[in-house]
C-alpha positions as CSV (number, residue, x, y, z in Angstrom):
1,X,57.9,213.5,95.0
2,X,56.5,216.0,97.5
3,X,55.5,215.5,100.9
4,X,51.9,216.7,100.0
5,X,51.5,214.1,96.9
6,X,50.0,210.7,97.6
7,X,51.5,208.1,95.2
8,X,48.9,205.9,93.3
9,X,48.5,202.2,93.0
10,X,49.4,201.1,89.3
11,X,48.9,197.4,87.7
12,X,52.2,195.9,86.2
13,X,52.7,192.8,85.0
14,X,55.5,190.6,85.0
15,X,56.4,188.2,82.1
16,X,57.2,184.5,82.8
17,X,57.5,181.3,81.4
18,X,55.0,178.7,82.8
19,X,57.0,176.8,84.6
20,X,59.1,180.0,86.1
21,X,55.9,181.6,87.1
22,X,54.4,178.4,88.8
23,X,57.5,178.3,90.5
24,X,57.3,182.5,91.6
25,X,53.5,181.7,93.0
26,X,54.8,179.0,94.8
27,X,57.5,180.5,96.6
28,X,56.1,184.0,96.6
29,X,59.5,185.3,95.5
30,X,60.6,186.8,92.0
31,X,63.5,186.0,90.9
32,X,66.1,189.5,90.0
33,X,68.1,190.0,87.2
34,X,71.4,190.9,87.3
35,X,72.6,193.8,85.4
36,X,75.1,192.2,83.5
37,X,72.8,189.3,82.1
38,X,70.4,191.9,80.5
39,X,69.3,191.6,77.0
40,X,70.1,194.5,75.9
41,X,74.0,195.6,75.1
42,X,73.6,199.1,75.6
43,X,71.9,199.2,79.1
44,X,73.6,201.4,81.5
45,X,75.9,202.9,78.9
46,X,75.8,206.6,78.6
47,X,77.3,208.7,75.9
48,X,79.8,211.3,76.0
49,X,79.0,214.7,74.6
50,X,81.9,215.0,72.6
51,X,84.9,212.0,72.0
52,X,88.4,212.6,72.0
53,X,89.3,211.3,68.3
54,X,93.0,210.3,70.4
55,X,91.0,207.0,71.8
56,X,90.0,203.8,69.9
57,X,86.5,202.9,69.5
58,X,87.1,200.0,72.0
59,X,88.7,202.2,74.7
60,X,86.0,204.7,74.6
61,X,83.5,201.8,74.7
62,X,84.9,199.9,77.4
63,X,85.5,202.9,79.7
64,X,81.4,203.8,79.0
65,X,80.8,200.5,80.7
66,X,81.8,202.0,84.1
67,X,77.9,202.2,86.0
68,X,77.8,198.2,85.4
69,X,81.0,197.4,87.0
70,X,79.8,199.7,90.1
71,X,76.5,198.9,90.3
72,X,76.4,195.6,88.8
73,X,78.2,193.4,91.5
74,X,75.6,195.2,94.4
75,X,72.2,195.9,92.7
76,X,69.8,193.8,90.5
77,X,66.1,194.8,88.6
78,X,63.0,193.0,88.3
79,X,61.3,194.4,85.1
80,X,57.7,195.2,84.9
81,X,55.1,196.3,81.9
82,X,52.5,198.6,82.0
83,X,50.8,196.4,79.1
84,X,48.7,193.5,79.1
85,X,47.7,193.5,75.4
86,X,50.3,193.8,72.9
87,X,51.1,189.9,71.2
88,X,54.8,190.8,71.3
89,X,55.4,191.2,74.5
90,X,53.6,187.9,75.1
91,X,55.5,186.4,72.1
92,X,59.1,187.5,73.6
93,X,58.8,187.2,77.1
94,X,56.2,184.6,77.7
95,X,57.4,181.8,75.9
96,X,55.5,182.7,72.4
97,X,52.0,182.7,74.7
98,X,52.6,179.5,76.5
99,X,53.6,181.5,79.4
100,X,52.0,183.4,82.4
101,X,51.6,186.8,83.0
102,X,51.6,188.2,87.0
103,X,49.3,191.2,87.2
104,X,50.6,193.5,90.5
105,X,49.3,196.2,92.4
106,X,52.5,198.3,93.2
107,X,53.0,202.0,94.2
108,X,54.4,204.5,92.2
109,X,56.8,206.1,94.0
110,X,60.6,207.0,93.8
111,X,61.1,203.1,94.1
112,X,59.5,202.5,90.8
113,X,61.6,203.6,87.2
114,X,60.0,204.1,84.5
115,X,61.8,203.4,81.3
116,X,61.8,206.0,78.4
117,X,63.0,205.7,74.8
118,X,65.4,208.8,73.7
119,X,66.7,209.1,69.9
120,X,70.1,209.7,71.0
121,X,71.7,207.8,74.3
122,X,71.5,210.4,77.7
123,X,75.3,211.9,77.8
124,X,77.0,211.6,81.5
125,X,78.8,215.3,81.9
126,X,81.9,214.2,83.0
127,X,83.5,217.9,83.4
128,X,80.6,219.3,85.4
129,X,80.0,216.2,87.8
130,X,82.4,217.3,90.3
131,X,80.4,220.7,91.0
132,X,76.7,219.2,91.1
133,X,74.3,219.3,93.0
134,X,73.1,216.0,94.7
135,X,70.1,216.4,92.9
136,X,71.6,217.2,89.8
137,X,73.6,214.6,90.1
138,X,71.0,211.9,90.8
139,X,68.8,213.4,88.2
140,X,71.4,212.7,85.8
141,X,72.5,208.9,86.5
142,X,68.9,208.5,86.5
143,X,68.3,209.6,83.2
144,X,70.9,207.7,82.0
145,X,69.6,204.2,83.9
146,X,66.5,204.8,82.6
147,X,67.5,204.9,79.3
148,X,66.7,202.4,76.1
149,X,66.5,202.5,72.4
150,X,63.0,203.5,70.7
151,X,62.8,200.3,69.4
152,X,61.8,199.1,73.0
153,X,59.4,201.6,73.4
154,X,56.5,198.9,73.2
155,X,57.8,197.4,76.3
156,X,56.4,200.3,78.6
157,X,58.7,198.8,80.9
158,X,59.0,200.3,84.4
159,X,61.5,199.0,86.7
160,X,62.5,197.7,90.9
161,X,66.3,198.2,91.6
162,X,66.6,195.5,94.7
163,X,69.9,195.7,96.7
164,X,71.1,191.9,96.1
165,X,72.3,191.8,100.0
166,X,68.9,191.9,100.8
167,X,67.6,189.3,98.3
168,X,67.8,185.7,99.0
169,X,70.4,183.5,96.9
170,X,70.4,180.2,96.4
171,X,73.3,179.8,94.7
172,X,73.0,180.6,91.1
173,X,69.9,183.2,91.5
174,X,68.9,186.2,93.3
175,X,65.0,186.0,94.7
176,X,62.9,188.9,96.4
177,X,59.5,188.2,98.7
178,X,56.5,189.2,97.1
179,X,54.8,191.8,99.1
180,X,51.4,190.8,101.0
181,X,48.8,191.7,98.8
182,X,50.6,192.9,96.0
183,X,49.8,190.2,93.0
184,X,46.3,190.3,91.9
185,X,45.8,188.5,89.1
186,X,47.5,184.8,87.4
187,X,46.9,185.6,83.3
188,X,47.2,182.4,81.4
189,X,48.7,182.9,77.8
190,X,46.4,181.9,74.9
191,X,48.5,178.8,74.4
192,X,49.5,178.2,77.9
193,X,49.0,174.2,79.0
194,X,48.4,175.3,82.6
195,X,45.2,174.8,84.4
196,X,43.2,177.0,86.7
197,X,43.3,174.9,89.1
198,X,47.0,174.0,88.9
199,X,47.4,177.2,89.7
200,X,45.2,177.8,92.5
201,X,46.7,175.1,94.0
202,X,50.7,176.8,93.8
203,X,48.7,180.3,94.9
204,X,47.4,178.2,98.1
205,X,51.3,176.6,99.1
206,X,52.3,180.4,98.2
207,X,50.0,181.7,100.9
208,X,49.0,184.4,98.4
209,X,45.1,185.2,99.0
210,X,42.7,187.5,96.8
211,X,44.3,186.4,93.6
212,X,42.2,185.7,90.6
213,X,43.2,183.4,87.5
214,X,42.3,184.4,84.5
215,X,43.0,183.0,81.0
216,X,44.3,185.4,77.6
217,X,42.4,185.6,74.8
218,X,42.4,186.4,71.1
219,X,40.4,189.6,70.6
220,X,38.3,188.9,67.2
221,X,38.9,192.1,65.2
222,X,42.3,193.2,66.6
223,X,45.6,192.3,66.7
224,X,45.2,192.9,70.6
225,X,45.3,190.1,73.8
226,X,41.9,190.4,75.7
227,X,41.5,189.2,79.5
């Protein structure tokens, strides 16, 4: 991004559980996911363009694996979606609409990775890496990072890589501080148990100000989640 370009402010939302979320309002910190724990077997495996028929299938797969055993011990994600609406998301990431949803305010710059959805897996050009560029370097791990199948596509996920030194651990999870002002809105899942004023009271221990609470709804001719 240039010098001359002023990033905007974009609303992401972050999936919970009720009980998980409570527990992120009340700390202020989001818990990170580490690399290795993702759901999906094929993140952060690029392809080769062309396999040496000499090496087993499990050879060539294991060695593919190489960006999770360099990155994964040093660098976590926290996993935003653009959308608010779609019943599946809420369904698989918000325990079946008895979760929360955390509506944030956060700036889209070089920090932020937005996922997209290729046919074919992003190659990594092994022969040519030695001579690239830095940016064509970069340009390429960050294809491949970004990577996932179309299948996922109705994510619209965007994504936070957090260095885990910097995150706070307690043990068995990695946590990063909310930034002041950054949440905006509590969304209550259609079958969520939580009350408003539950939650107010977690947003007030928290120290998180300006927040609203609002409650998911069934839209009447759609297959679509209203606020």
């Amino acid at each position: 991004m240039s010098s001359s370009e002023t990033p905007k402010i974009i609303r992401l939302y972050r999936y919970l559980s009720a009980s998980w979320a409570l527990k992120t309002i009340e700390t202020g910190e989001l818990r990170v996911s580490r690399l290795a724990a993702l759901n999906d077997p094929f993140e952060f495996r690029p392809a080769l363009p062309f396999i040496n028929p000499l090496y087993d299938h499990k050879t060539v797969d294991e060695y593919l694996g190489f960006f999770l055993k360099e990155f994964g011990p040093e660098w976590g994600i926290i996993c935003f979606s653009e959308n608010i609406s779609d019943p599946v998301i809420w369904s698989h990431y918000a325990d079946s609409h008895s979760g929360i949803a955390l509506g944030f305010d956060i700036l889209q710059d070089d920090c932020l990775w937005p996922m997209f959805y290729p046919e074919e897996r992003p190659t990594i050009d092994v022969g040519n890496f030695p001579t690239m560029t830095g940016g064509e370097a970069k340009n390429m791990v960050r294809r491949i990072l970004s990577a996932k199948a179309p299948s996922w596509e109705y994510e619209k996920e965007q994504r936070v890589f957090v260095d885990l030194a910097s995150a706070r651990f307690d043990g068995v999870n990695h946590f990063h501080r909310i930034p002041t002002n950054c949440l905006k809105h509590v969304v209550l899942g259609i079958n969520c148990t939580v009350t408003d004023e539950e939650v107010v009271s977690k947003l007030k221990i928290g120290r998180l100000e300006g927040v609203s609470v609002l409650r998911a709804r069934r839209c009447l001719t759609r297959f679509k989640v209203l606020l």
